[in-house]
Gaussian input, Z-matrix of N, CA and C with variables (Angstrom, degrees):
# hf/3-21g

backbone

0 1
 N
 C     1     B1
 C     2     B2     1     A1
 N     3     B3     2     A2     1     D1
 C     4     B4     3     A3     2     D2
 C     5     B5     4     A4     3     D3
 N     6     B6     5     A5     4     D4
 C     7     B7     6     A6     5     D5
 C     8     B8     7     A7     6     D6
 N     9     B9     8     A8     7     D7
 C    10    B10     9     A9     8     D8
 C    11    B11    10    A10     9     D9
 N    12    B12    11    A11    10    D10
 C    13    B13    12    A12    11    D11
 C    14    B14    13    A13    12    D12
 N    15    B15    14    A14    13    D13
 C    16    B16    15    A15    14    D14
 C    17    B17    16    A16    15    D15
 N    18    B18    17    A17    16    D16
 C    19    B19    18    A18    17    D17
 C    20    B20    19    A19    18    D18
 N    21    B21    20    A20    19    D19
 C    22    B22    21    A21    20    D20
 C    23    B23    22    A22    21    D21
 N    24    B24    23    A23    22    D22
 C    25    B25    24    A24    23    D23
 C    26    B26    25    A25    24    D24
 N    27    B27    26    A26    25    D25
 C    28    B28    27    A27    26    D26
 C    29    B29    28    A28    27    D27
 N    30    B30    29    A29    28    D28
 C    31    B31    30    A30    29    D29
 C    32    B32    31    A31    30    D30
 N    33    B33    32    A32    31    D31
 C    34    B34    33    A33    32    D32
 C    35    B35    34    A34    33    D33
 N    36    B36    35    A35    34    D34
 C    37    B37    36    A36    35    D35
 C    38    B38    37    A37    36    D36
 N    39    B39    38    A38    37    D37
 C    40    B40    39    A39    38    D38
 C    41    B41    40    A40    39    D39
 N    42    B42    41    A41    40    D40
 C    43    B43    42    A42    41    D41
 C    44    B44    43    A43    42    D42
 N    45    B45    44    A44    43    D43
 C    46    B46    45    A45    44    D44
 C    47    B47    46    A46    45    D45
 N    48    B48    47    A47    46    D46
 C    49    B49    48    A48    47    D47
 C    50    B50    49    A49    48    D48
 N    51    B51    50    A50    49    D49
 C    52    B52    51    A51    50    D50
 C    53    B53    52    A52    51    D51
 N    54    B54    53    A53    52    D52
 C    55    B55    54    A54    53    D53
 C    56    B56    55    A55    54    D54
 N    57    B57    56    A56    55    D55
 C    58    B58    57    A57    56    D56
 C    59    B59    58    A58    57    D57
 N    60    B60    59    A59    58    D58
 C    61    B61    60    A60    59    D59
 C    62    B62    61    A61    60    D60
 N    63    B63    62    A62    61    D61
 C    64    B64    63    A63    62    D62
 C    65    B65    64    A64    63    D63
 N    66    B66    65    A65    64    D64
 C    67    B67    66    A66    65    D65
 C    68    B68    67    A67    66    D66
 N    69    B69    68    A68    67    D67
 C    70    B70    69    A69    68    D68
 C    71    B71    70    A70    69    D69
 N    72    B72    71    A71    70    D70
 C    73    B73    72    A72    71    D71
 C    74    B74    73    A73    72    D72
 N    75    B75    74    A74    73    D73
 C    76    B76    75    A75    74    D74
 C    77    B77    76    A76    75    D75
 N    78    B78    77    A77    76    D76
 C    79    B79    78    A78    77    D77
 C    80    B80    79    A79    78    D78
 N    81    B81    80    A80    79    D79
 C    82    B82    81    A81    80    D80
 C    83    B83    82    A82    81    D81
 N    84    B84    83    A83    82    D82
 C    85    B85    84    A84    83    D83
 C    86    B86    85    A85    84    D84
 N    87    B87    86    A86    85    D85
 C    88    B88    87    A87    86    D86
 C    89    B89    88    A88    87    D87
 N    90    B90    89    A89    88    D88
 C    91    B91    90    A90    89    D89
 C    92    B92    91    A91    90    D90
 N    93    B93    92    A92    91    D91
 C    94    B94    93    A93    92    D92
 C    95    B95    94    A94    93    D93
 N    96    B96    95    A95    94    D94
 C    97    B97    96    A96    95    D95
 C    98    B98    97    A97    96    D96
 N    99    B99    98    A98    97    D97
 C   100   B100    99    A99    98    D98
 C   101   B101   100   A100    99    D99
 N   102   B102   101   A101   100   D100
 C   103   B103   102   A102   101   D101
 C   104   B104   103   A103   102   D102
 N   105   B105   104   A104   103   D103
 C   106   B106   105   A105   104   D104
 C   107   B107   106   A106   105   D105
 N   108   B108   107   A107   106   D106
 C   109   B109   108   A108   107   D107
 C   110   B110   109   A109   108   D108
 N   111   B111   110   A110   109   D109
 C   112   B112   111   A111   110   D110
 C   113   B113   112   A112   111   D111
 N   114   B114   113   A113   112   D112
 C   115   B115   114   A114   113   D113
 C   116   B116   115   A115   114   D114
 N   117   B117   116   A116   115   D115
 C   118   B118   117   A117   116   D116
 C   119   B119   118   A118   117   D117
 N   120   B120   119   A119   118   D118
 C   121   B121   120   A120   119   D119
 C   122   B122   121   A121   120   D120
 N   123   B123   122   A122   121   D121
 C   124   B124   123   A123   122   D122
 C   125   B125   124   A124   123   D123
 N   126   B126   125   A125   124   D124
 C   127   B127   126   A126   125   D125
 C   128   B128   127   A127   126   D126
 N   129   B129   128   A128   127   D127
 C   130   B130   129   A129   128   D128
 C   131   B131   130   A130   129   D129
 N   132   B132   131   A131   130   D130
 C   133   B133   132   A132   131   D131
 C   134   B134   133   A133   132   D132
 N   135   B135   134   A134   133   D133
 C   136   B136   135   A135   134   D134
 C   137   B137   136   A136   135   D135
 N   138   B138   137   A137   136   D136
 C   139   B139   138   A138   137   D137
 C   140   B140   139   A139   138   D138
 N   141   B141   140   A140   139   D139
 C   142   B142   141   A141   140   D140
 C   143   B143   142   A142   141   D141
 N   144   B144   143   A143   142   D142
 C   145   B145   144   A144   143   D143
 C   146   B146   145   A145   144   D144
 N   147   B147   146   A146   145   D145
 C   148   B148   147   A147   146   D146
 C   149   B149   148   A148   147   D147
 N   150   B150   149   A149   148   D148
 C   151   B151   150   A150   149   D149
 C   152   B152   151   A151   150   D150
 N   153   B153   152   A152   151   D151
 C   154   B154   153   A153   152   D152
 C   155   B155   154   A154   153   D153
 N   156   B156   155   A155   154   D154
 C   157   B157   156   A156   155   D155
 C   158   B158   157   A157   156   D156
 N   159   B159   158   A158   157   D157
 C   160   B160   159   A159   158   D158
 C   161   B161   160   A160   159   D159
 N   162   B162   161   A161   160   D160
 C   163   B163   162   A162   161   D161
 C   164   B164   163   A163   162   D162
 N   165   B165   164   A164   163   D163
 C   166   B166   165   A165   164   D164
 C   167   B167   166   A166   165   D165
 N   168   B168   167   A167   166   D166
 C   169   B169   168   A168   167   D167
 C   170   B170   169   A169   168   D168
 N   171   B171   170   A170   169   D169
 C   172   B172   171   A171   170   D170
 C   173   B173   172   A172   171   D171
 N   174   B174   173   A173   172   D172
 C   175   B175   174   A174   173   D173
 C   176   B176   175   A175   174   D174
 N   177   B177   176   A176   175   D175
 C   178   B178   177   A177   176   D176
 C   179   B179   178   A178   177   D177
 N   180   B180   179   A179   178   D178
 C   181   B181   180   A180   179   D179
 C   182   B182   181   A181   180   D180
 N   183   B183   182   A182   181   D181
 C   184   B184   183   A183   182   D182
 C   185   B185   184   A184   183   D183
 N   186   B186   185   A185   184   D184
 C   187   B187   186   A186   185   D185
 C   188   B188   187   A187   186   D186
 N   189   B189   188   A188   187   D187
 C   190   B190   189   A189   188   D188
 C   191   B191   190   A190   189   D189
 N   192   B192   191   A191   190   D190
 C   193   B193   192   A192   191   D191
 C   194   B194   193   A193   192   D192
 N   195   B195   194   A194   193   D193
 C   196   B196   195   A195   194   D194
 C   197   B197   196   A196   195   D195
 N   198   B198   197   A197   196   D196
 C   199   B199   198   A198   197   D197
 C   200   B200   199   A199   198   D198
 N   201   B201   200   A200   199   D199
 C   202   B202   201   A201   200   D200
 C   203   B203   202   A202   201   D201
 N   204   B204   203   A203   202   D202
 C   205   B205   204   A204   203   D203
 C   206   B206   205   A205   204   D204
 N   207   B207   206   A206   205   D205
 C   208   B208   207   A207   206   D206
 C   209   B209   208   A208   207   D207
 N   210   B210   209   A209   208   D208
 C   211   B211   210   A210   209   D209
 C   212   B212   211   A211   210   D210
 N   213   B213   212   A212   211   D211
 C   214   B214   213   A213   212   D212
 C   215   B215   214   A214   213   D213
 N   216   B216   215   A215   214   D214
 C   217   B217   216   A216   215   D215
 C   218   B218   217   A217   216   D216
 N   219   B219   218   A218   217   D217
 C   220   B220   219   A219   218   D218
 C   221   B221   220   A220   219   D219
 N   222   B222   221   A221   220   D220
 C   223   B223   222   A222   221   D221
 C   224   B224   223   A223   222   D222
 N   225   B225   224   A224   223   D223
 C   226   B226   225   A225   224   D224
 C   227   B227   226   A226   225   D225
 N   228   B228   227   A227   226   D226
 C   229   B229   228   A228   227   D227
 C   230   B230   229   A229   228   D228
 N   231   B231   230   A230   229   D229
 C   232   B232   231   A231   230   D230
 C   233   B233   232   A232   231   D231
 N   234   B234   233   A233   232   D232
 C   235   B235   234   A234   233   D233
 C   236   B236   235   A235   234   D234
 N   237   B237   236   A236   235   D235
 C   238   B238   237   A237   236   D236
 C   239   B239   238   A238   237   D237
 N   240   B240   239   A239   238   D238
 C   241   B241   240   A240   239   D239
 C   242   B242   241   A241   240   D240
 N   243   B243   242   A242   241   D241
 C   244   B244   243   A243   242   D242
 C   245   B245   244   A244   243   D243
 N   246   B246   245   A245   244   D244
 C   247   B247   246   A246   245   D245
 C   248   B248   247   A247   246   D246
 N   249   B249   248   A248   247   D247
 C   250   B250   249   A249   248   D248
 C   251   B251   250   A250   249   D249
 N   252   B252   251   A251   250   D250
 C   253   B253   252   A252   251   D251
 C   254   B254   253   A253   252   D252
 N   255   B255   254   A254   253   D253
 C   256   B256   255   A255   254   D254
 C   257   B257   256   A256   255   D255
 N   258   B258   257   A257   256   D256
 C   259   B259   258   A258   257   D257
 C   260   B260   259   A259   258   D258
 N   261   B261   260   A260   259   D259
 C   262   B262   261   A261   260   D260
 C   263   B263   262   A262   261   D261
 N   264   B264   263   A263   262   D262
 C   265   B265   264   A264   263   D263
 C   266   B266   265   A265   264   D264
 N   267   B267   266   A266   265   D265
 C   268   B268   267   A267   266   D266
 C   269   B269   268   A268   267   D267
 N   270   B270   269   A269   268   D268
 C   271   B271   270   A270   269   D269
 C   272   B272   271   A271   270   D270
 N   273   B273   272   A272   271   D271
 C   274   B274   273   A273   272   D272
 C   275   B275   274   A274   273   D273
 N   276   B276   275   A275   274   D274
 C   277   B277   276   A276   275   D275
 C   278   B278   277   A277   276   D276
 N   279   B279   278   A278   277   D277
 C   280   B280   279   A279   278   D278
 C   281   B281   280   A280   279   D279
 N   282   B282   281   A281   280   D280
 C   283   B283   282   A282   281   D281
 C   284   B284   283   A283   282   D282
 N   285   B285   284   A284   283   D283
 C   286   B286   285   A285   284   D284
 C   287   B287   286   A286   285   D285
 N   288   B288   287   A287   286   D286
 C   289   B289   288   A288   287   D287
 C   290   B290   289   A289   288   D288
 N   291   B291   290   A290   289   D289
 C   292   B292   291   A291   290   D290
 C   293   B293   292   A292   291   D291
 N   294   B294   293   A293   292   D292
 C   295   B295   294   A294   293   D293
 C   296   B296   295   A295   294   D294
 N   297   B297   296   A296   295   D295
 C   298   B298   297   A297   296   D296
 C   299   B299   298   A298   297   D297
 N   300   B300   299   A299   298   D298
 C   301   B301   300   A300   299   D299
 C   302   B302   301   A301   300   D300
 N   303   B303   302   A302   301   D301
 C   304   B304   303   A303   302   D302
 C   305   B305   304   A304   303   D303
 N   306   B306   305   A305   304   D304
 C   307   B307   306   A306   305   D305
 C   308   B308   307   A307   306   D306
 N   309   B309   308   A308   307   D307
 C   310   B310   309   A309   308   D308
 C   311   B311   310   A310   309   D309
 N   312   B312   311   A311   310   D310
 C   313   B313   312   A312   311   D311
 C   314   B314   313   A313   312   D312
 N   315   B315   314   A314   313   D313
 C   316   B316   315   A315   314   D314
 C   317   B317   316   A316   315   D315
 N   318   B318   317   A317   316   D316
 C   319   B319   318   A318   317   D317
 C   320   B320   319   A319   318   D318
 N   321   B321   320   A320   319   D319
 C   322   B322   321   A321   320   D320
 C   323   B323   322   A322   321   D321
 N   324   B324   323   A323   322   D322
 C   325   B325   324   A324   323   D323
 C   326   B326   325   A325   324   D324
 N   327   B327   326   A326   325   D325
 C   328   B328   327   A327   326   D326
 C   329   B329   328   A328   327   D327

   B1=1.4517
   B2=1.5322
   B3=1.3445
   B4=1.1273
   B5=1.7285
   B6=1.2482
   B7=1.2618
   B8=1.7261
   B9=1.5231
   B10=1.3052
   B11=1.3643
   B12=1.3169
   B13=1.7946
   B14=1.0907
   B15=2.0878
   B16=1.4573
   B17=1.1297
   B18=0.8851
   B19=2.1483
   B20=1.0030
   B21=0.9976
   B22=1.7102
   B23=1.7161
   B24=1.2364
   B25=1.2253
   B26=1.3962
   B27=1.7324
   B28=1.5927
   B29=1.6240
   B30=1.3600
   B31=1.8792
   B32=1.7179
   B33=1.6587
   B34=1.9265
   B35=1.5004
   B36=1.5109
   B37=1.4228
   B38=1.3418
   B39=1.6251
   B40=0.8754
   B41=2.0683
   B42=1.4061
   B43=1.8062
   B44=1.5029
   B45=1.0718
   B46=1.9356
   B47=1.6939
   B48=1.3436
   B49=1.3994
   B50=1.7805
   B51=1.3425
   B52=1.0551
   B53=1.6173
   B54=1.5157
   B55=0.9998
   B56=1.6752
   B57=1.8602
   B58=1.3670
   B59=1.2145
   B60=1.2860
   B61=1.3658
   B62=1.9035
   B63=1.0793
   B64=1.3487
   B65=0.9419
   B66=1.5512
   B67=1.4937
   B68=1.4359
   B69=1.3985
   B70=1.8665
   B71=1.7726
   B72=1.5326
   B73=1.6465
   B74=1.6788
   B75=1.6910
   B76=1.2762
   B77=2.2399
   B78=0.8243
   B79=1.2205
   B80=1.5504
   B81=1.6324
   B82=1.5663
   B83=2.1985
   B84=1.2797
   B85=1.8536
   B86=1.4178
   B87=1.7812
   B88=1.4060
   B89=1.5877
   B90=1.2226
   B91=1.3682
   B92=1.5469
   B93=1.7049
   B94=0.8830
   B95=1.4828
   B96=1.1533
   B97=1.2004
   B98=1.5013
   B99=1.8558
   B100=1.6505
   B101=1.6876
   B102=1.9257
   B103=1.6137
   B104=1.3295
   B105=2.1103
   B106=1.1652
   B107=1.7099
   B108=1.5816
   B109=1.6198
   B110=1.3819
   B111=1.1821
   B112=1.6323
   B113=1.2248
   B114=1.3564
   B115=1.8432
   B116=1.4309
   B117=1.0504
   B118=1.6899
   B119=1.6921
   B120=1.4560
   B121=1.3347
   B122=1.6835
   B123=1.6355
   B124=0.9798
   B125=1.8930
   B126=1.3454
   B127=1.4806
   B128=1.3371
   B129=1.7945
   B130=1.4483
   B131=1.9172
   B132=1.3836
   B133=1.2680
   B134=2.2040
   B135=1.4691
   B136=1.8205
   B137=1.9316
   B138=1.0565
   B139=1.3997
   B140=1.6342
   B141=1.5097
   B142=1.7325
   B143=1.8264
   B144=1.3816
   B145=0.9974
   B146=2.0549
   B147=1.0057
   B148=1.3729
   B149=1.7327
   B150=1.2581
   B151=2.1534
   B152=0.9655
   B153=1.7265
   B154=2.0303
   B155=1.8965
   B156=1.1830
   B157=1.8063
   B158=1.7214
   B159=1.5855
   B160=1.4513
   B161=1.5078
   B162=1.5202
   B163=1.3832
   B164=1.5510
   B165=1.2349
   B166=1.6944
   B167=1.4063
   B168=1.3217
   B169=1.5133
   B170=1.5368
   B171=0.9943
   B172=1.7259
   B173=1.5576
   B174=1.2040
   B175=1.8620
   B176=1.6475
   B177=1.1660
   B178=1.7896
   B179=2.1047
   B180=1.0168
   B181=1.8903
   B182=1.1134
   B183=1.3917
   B184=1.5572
   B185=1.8392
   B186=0.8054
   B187=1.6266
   B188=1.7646
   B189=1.6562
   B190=1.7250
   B191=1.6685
   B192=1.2985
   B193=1.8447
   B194=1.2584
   B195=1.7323
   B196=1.2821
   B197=1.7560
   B198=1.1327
   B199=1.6197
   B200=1.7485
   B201=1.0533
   B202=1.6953
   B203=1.6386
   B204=1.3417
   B205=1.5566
   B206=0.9128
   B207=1.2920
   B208=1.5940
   B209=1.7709
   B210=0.8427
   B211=1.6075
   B212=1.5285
   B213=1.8661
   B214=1.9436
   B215=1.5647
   B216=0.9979
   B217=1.4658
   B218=1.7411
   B219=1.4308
   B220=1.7037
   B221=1.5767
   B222=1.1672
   B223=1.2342
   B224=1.6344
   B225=1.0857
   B226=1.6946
   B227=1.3051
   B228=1.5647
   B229=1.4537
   B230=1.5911
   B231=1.4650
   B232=1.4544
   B233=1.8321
   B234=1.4125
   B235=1.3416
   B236=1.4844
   B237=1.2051
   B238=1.3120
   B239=1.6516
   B240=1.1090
   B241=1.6516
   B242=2.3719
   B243=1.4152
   B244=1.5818
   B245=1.9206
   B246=1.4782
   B247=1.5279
   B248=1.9428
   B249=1.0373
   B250=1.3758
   B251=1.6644
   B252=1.3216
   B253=1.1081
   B254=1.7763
   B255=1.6582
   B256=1.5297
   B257=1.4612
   B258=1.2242
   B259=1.6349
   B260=1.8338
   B261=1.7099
   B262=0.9608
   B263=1.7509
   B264=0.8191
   B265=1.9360
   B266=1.4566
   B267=1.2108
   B268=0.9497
   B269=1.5480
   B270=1.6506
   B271=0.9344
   B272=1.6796
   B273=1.4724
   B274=1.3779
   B275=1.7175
   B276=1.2110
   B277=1.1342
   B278=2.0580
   B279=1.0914
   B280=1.3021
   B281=1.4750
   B282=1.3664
   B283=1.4065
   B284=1.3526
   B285=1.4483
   B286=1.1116
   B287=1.4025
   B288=1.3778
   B289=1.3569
   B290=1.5368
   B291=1.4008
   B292=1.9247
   B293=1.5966
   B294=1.0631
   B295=1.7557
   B296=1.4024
   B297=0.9993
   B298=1.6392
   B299=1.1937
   B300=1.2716
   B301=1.3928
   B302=1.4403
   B303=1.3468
   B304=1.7469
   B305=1.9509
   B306=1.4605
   B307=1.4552
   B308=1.4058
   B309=1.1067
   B310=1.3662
   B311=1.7664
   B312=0.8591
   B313=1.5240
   B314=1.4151
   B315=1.2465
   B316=1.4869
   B317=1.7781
   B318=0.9425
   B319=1.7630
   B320=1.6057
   B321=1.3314
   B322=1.6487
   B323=1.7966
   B324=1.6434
   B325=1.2018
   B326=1.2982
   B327=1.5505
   B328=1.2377
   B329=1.6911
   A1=110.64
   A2=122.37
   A3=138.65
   A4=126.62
   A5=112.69
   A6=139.63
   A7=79.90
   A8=115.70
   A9=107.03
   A10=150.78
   A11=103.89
   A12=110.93
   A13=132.76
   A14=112.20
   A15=104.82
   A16=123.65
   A17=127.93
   A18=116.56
   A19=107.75
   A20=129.46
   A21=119.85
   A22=115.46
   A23=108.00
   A24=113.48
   A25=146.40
   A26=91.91
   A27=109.09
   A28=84.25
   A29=92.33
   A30=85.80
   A31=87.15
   A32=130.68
   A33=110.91
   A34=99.13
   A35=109.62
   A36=113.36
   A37=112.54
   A38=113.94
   A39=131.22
   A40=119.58
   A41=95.47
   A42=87.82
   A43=95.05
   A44=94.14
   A45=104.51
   A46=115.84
   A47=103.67
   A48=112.05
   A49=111.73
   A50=126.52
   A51=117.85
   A52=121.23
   A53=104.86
   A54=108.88
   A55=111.91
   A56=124.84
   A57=117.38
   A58=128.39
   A59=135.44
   A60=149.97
   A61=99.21
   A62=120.23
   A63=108.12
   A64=129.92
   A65=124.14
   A66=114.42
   A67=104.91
   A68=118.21
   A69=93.78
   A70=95.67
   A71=109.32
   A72=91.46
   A73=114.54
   A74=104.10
   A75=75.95
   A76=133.21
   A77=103.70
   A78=123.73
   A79=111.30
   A80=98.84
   A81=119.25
   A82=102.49
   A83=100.60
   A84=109.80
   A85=109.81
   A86=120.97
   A87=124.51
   A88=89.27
   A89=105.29
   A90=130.33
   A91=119.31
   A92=129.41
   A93=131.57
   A94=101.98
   A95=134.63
   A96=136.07
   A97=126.82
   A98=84.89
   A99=86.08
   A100=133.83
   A101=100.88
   A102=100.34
   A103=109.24
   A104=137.54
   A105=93.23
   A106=89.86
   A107=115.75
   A108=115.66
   A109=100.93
   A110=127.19
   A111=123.84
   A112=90.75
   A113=104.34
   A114=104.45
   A115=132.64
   A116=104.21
   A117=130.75
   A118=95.29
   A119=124.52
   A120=103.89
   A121=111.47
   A122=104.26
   A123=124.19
   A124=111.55
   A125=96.93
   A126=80.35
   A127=134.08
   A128=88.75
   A129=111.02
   A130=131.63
   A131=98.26
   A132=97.33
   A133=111.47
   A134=73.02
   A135=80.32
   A136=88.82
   A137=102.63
   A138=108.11
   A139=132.52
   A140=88.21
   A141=108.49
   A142=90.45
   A143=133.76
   A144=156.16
   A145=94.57
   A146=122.98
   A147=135.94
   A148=88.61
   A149=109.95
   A150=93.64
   A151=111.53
   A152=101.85
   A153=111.16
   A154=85.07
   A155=103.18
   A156=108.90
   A157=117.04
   A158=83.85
   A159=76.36
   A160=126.56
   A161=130.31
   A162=112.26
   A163=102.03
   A164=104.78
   A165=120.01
   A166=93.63
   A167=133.10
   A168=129.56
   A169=99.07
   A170=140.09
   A171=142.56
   A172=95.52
   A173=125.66
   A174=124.71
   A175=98.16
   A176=114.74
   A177=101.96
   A178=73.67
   A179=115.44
   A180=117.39
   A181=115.87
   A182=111.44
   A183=125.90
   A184=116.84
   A185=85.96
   A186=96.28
   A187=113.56
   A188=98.39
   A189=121.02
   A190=91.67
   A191=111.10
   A192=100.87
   A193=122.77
   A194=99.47
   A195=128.15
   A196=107.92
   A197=123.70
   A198=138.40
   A199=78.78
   A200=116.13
   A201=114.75
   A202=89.91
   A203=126.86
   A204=107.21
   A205=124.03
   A206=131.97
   A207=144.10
   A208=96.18
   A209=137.30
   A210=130.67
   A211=128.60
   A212=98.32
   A213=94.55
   A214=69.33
   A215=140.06
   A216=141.23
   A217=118.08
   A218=101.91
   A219=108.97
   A220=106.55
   A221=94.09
   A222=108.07
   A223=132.58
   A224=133.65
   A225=134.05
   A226=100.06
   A227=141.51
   A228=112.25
   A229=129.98
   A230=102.31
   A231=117.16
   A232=108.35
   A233=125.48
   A234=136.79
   A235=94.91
   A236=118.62
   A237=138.91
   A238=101.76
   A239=130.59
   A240=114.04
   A241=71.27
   A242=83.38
   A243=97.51
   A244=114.54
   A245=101.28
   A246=119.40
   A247=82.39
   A248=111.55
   A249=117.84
   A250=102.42
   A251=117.05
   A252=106.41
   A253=113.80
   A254=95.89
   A255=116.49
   A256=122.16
   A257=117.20
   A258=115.78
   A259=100.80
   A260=121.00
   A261=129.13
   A262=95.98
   A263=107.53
   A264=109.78
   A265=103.64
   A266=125.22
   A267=133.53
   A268=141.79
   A269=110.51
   A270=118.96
   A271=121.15
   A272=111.51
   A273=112.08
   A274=123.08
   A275=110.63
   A276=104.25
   A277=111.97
   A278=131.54
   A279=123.69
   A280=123.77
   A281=119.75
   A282=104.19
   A283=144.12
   A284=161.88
   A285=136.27
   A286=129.72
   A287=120.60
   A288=128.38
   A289=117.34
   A290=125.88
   A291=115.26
   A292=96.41
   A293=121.72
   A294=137.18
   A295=101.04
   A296=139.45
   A297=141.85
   A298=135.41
   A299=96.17
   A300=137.54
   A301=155.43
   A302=146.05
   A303=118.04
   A304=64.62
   A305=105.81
   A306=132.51
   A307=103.02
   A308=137.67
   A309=139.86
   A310=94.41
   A311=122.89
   A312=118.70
   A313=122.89
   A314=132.60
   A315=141.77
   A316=106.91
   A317=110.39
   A318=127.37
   A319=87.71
   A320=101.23
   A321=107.70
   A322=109.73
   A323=111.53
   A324=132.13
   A325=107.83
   A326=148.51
   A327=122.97
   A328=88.58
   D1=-32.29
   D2=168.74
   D3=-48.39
   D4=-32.05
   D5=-165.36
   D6=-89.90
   D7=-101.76
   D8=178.67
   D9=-18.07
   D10=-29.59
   D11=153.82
   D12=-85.70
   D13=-24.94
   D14=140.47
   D15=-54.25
   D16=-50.40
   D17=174.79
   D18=-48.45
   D19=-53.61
   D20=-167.68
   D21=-74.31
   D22=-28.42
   D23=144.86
   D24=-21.65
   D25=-67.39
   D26=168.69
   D27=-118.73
   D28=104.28
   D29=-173.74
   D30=-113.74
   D31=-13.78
   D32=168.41
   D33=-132.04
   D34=53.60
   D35=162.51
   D36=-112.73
   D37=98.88
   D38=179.84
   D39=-84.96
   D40=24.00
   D41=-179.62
   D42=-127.11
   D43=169.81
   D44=-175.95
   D45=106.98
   D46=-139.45
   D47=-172.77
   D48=-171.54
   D49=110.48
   D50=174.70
   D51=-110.90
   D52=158.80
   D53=-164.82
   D54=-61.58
   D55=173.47
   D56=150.70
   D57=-55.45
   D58=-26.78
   D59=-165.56
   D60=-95.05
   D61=-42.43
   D62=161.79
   D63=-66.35
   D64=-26.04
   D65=173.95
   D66=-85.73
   D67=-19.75
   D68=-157.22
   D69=-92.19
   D70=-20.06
   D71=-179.45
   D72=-92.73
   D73=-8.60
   D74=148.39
   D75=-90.94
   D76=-13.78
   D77=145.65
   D78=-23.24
   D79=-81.12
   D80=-168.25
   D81=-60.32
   D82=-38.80
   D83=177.22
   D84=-81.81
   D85=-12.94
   D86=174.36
   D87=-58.50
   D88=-74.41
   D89=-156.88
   D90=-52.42
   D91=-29.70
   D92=168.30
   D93=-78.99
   D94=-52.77
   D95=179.14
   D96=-28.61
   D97=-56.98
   D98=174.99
   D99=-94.54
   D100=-3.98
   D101=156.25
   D102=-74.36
   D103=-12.31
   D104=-154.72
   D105=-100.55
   D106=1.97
   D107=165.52
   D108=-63.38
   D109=-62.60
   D110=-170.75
   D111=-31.10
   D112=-100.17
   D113=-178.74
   D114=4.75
   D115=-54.88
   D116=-170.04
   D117=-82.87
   D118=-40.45
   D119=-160.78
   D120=-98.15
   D121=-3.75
   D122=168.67
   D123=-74.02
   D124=-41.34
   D125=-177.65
   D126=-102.36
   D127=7.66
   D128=149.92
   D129=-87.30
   D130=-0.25
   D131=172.62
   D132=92.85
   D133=-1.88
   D134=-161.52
   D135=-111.01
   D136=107.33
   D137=167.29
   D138=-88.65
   D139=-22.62
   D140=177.82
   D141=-50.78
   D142=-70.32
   D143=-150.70
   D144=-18.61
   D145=-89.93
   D146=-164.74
   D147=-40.55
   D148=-46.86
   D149=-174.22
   D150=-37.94
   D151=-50.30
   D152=-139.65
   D153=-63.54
   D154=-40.17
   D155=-175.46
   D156=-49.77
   D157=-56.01
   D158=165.22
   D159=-72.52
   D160=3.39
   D161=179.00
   D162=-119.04
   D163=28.90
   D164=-176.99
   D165=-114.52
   D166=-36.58
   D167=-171.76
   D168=-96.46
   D169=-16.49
   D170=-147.29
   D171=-75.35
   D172=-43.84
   D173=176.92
   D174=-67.44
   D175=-39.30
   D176=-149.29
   D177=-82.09
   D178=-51.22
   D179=-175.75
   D180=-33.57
   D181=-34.61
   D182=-178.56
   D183=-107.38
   D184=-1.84
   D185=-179.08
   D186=-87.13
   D187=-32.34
   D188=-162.16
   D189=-104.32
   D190=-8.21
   D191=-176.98
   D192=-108.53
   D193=-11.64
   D194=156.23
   D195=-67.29
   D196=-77.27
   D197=168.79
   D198=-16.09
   D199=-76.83
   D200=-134.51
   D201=-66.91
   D202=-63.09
   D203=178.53
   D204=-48.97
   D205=-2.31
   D206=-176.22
   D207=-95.80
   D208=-55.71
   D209=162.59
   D210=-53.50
   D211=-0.08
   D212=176.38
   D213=-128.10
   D214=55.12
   D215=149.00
   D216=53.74
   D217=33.31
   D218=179.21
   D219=-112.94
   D220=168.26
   D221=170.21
   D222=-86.52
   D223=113.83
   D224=-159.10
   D225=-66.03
   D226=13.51
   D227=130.48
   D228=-64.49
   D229=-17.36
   D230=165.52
   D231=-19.78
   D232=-44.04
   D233=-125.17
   D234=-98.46
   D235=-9.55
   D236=-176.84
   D237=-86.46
   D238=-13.80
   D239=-149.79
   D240=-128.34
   D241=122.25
   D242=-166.43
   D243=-61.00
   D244=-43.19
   D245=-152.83
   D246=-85.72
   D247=-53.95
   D248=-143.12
   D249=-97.04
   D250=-3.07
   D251=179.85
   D252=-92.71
   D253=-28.12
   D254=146.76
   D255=-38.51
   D256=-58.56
   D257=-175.59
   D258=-60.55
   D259=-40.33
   D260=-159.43
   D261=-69.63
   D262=-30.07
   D263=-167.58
   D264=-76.90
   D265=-37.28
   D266=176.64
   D267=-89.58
   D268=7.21
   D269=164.67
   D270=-121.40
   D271=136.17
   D272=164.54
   D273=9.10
   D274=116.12
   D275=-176.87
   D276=-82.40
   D277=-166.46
   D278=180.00
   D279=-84.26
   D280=125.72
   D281=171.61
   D282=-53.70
   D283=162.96
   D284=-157.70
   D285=40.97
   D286=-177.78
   D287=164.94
   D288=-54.92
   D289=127.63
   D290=166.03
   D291=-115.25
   D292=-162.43
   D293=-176.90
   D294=-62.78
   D295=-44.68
   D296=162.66
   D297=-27.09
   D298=-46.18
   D299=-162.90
   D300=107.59
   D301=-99.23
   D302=-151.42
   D303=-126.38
   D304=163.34
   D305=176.65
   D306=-68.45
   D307=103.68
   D308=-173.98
   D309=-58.63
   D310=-90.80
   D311=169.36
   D312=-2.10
   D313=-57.37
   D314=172.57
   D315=-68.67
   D316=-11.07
   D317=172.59
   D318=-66.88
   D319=-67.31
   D320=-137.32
   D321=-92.28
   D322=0.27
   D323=159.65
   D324=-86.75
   D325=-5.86
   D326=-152.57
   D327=-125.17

């Protein structure tokens, strides 16, 4: 839950580098979030409900998926290329500092 309020936090800071674990739980809290609006807007009759959510999270979504290709040392047009930007999210980000900046990880060990 922690992860997710950092994003929203820096929800159009697009410089840096975030960790795997920040993107996928917010990911994993995108996703509960917006079945349990469906739910809710369904049984309120209001279906719009889950969009407006999704176009309330869509900067901070893209802001944190950028960060994360920025920690395997790419560039967040990366996010565009469907198959491969997948492999990129999901692997180890870089050790040390790259052009992005400082190893988020070595931050949070020291």
């Amino acid at each position: 839950m922690n992860y997710f309020i950092k994003v929203l936090q820096n929800y159009a800071n697009f410089n840096g580098r975030a960790r795997r674990s920040e993107y996928w739980y917010f990911v994993l809290f995108n996703m509960l979030v917006y079945i349990a609006l469906a739910v809710a807007g369904y049984a309120l009759k209001f279906e719009m409900l889950p969009m407006i959510y999704n176009l309330a999270v869509l900067v901070p979504s893209l802001a944190v998926g950028v960060r994360r290709l920025h920690d395997v040392n790419k560039s967040g047009w990366y996010l565009l290329i469907p198959i491969y930007n997948l492999i990129l999210l999901v692997t180890d980000g870089d050790r040390g500092d790259n052009q992005y900046g400082a190893d988020p990880k070595a931050v949070l060990e020291l």
